[in-house]
C-alpha positions in Angstrom: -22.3 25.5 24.4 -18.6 27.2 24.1 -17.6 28.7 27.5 -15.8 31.8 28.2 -12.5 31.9 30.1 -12.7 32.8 33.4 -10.8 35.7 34.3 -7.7 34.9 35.9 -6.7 36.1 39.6 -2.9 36.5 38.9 -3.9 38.6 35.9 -6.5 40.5 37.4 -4.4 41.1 40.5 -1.4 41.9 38.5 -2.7 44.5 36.5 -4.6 46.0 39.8 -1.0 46.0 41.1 0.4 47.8 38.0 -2.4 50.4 37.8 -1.8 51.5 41.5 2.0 51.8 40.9 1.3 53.9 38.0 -1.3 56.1 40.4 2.1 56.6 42.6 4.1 57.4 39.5 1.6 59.9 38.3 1.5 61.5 42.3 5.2 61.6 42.3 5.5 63.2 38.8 2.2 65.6 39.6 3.8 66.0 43.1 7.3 67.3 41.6 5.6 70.0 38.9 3.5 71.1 42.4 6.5 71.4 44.0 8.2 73.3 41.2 5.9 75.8 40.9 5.7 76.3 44.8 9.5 76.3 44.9 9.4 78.6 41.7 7.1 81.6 43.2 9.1 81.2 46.8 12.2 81.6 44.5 10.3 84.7 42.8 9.8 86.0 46.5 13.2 85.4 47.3 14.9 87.2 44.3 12.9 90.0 44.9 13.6 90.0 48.6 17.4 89.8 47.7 17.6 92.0 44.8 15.3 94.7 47.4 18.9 94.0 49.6 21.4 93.8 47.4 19.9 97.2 46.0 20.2 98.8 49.3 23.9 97.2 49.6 25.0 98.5 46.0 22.8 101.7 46.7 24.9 102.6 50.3 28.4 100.9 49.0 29.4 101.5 45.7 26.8 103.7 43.8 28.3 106.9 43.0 27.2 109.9 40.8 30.2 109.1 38.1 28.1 105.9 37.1 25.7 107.9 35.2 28.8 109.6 33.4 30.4 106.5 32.8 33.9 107.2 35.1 36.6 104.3 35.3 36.9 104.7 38.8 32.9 104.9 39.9 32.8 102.1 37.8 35.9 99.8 39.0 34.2 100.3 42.6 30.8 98.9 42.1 32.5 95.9 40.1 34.6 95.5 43.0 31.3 95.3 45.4 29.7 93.0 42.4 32.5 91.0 41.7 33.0 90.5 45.5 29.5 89.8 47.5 26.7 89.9 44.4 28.2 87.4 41.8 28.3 83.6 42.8 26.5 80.3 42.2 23.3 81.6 41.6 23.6 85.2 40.8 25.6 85.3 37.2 24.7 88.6 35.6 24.0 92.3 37.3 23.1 95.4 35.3 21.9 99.1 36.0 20.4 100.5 33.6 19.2 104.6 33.5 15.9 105.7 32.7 16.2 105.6 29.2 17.6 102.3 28.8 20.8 102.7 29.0 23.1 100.1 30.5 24.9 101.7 32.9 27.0 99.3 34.1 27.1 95.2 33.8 29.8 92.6 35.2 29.5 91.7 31.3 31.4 95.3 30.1 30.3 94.2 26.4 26.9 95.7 27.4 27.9 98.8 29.4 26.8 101.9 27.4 24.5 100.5 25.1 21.0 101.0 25.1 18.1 99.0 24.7 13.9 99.6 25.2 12.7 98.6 28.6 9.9 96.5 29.6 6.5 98.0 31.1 7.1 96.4 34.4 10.5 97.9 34.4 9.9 101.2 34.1 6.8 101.2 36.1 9.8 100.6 38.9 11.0 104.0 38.6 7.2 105.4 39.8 6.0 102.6 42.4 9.7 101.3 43.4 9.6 97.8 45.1 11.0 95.1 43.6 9.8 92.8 40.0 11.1 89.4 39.4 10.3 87.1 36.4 11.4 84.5 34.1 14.2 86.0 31.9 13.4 86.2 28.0 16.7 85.0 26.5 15.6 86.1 22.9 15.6 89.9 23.9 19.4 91.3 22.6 19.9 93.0 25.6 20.1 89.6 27.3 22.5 87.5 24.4 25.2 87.7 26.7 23.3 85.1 29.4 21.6 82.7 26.6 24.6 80.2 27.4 23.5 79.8 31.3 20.1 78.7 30.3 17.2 79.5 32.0 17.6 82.4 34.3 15.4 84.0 36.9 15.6 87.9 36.6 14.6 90.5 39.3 14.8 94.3 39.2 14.4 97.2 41.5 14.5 101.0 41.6 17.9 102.5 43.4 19.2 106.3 43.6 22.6 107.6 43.4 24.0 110.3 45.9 22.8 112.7 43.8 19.0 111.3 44.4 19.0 110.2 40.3 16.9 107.0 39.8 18.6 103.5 38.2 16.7 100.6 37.7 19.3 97.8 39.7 18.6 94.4 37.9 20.5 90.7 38.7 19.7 87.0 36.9 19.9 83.9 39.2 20.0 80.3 37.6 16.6 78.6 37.7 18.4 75.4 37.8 18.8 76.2 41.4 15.1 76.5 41.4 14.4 72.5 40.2 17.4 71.3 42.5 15.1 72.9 45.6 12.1 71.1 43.9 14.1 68.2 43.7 15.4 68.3 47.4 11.9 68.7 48.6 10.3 66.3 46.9 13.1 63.7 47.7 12.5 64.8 51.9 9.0 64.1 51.6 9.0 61.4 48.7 10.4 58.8 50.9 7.5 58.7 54.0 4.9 59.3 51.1 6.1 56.1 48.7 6.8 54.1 52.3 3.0 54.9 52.9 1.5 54.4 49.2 3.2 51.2 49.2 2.2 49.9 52.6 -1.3 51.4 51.4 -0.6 49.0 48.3 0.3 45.9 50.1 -3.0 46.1 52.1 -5.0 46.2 49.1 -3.5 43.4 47.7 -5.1 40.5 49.5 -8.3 42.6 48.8 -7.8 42.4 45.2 -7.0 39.0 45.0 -10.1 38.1 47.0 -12.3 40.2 45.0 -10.6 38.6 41.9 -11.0 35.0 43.0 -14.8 36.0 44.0 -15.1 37.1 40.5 -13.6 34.2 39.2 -16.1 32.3 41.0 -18.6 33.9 40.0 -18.1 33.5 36.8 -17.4 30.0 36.9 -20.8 29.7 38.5 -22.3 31.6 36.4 -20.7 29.2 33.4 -22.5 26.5 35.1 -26.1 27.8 35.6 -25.7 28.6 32.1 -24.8 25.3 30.9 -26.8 23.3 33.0 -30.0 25.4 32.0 -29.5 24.8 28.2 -28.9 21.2 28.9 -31.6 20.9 31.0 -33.7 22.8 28.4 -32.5 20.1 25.4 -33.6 17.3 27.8 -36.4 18.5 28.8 -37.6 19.4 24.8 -36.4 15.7 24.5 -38.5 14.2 27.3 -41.5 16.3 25.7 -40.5 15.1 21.8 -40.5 11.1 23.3 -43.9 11.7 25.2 -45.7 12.9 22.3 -44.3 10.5 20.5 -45.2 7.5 22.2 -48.2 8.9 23.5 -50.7 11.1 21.5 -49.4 10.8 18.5 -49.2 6.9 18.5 -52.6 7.4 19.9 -54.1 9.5 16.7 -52.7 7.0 14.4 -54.6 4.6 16.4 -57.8 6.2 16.3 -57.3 7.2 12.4 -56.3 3.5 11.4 -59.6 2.3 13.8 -61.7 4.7 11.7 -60.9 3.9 8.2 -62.7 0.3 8.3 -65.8 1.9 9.8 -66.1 4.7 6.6 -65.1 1.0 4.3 -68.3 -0.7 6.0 -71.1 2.5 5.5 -70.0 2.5 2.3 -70.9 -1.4 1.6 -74.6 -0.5 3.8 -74.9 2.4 1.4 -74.8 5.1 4.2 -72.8 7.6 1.8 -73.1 10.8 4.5 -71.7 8.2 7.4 -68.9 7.5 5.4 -68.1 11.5 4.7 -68.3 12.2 7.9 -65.8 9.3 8.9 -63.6 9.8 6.2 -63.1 13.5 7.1 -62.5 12.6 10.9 -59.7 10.3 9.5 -58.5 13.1 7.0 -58.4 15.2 10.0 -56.7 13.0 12.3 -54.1 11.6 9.7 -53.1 16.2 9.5 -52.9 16.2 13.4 -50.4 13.1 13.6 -48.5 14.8 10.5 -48.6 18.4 12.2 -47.7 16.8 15.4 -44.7 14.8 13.9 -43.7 18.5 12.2 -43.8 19.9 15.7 -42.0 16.9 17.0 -38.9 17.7 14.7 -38.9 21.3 15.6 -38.9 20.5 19.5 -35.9 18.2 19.0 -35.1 16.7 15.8 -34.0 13.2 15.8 -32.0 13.1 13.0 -29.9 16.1 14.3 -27.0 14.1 16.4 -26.7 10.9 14.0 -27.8 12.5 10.2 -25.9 16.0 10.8 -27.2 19.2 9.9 -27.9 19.0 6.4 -30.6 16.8 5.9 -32.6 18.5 8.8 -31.9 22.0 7.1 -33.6 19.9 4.4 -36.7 18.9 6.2 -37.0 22.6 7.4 -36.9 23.9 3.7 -39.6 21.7 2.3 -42.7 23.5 3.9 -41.0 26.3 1.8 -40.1 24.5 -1.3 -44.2 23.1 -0.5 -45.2 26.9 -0.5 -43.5 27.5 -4.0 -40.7 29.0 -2.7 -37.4 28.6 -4.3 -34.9 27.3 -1.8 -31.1 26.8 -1.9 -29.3 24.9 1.1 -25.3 24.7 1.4 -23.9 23.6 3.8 -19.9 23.1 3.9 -19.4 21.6 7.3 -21.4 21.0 10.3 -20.1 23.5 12.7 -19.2 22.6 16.6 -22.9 24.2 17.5 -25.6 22.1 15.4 -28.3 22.7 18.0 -28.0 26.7 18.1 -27.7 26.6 13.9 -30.5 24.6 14.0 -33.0 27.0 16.2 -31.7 30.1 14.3 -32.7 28.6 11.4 -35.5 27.2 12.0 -36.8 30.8 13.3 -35.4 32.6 10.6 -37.6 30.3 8.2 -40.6 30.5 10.1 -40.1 34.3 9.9 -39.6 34.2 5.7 -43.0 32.0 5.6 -45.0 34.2 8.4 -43.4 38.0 7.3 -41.3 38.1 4.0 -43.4 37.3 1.4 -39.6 36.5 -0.6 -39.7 34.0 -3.5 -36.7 32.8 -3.1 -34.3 31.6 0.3 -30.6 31.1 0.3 -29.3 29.1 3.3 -25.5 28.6 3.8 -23.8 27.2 6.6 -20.1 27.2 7.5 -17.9 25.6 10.3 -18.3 29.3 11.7 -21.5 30.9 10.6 -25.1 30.5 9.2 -26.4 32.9 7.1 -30.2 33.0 6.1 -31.2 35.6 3.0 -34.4 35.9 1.4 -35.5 38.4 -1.1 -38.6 39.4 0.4 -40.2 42.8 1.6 -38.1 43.2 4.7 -38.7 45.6 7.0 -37.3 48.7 9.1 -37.4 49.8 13.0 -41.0 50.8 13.5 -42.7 47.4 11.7 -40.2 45.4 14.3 -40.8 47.4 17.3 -44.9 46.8 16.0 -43.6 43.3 15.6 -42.8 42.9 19.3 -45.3 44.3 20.7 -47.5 42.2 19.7 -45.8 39.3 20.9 -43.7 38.1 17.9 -40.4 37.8 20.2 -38.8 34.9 18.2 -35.4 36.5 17.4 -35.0 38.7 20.4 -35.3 35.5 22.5 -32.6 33.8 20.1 -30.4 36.9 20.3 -30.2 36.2 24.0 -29.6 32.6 23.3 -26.8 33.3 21.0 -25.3 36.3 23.5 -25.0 33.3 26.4 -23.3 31.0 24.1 -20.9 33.4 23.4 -21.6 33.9 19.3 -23.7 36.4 17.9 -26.6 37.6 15.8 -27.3 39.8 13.4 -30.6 40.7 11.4 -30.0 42.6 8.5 -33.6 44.0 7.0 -33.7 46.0 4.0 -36.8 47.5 2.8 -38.5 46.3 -0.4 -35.1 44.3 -1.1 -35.1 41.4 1.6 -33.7 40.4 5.0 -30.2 38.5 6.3 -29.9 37.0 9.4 -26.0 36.0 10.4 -25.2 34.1 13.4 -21.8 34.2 14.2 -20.8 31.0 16.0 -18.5 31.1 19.0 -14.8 30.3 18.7 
């Protein structure tokens, strides 16, 4: 029998090491999206809290009536408050727009008078006032002037000039400030997560490398059983082959070789019913020795580990070639596994004489496989299942066989065309 390789403990442990530092990488990654979208609806609260106050600031400081009209001067003072305490790091574009979507005003003057649809949420403003905030569409046109700063957070809300007239007040602040909060959290509590995850790690790892080692061990063991079953299944067919051999079948020859003179002698006295009777007890015993000496060479056959494979493939064809069946043997090399060759064979044989009903049987062997076809009957699922229940377990006992050895077995039936059995050896 081939063995498996044991698994191996570095391995084992290594890729138990590598799995759990990509569980940290995915917790890190999954942890800084979290954090991103946390930070980015605080942010949304935040803009809408700030553009709520820096409405109220432009609203009380610098909002006159000439901004609807479009005056230089009403104009050059809100820029001035703009300009001065709204525009910074984070805040880069403010607009006020009129009911109708006009632009009113805007830091960027490009856009001041022009006029552009506004959105639902928008103008819903002007009737439940409060404050909106949102990720800023950069395709729209009224917004090509801010497409160069990226993504931008925008936030409106509903102001009124002295004169009591509604505006919608609007500003854009860089969402890049937005990932660098992300960031800056997840670096504050990165550092005591990974020092636990990895202190987590480095207690598991004597764990895995003991459960590794056990189930090296196991396996090993398991190798052993194995082993030491099959071999102490060939002795033991050996120790039953030599017994019969030098015991009742020796002893049958005996008996038949005793009772040939005595049918010889009622012969010469002219007893012609004595002799029958004799001579058919010899017949019978001289079958037995040969059926037992058949059986003999299917427990363990002798020629198997000094003739090779060949000539005992032979021996197991001529009960066929007996039978008028037309056999074919090649054989190209005897593989590392003569014994398991040798039972699949011999049961995939005894299955062609007891099932198939085939004419003609093609056995091939090569240093990797053995390959049994007839041309038979075959048969499909329910005739095998039928097959095994009533007892006729042959091949499903070899399949296990072949599975422990590490090769395996396949049995190929087609209907009304034949059946192929394959064993593929183990490397």
């Amino acid at each position: 029998m081939r063995r498996s390789a044991p698994p191996r403990v570095a391995s084992a442990v290594t890729r138990f090491m590598l799995g759990s530092l990509a569980a940290i990488a995915v917790i890190l990654v999954g942890g800084f999206f979290a954090l991103r979208d946390v930070a980015t609806q605080e942010a949304e609260r935040d803009t809408r809290e700030r553009v709520l106050l820096e409405g109220k600031l432009i609203e009380a400081a610098a909002l006159e009536n000439g901004v609807l009209t479009g005056e230089p001067d009403a104009l050059r003072r809100l820029d001035d408050i703009v300009q001065g305490q709204i525009l910074g790091e984070t805040v880069v574009r403010v607009k006020v727009w009129a009911r109708d979507g006009t632009i009113l005003y805007s830091d960027e003057p490009r856009l001041i008078g022009q006029q552009f649809e506004l959105g639902e949420e928008e103008a819903e403003l002007f009737e439940t006032g409060g404050a909106d905030a949102e990720l800023s569409d950069l395709s729209e046109p009224e917004n090509r002037y801010e497409r160069q700063e990226g993504k931008l957070l925008e936030a409106h809300t509903a102001i009124r000039t002295p004169d009591r007239t509604q505006v919608l007040f609007e500003i854009y602040q860089r969402f890049s400030s937005i990932n660098a909060s992300a960031t800056e959290i997840l670096k504050t509590l990165a550092r005591p997560v990974l020092a636990g995850l990895l202190v987590l790690l480095l207690f598991q790892a004597p764990l895995a490398w003991r459960l590794a080692r056990n189930l090296q061990r196991g396996h090993e063991e398991r190798e052993r059983l194995l082993a030491g079953a099959i071999e102490a299944s060939d002795r033991e067919r050996r120790r039953i082959a030599s017994d019969l051999h030098d015991g009742v079948v020796q002893d049958l020859a005996g008996v038949a070789f005793g009772l040939a003179p005595l049918a010889a002698d009622a012969r010469r006295r002219g007893n012609d019913e004595e002799a029958r009777v004799v001579d058919d007890a010899v017949d019978t015993l001289r079958q037995g020795v040969r059926d037992m000496r058949t059986l003999l060479v299917e427990i363990h056959p002798p020629r198997l580990e000094t003739a090779g494979l060949e000539p005992v493939l032979h021996d197991l064809l001529s009960p066929l070639r007996k039978a008028g069946i037309e056999t074919h043997l090649h054989v190209e090399e005897d593989p590392h596994a003569k014994d398991l060759v040798y039972r699949v064979a011999r049961e995939a044989l005894r299955n062609v004489v007891a099932h198939s009903g085939a004419t003609r049987v093609d056995v091939t062997v090569t240093p990797t496989t053995l390959t049994v076809a007839d041309n038979g009957r075959g048969f499909d699922a329910h005739e095998q299942a039928a097959r095994a229940a009533q007892g006729h377990v042959g091949l499903s006992l070899l399949t296990d066989l072949v599975e422990q050895s590490g090769g395996e077995l396949l049995v190929r039936p087609v209907p009304g065309e034949g059946t192929t059995v394959i064993l593929e050896l183990p490397r």
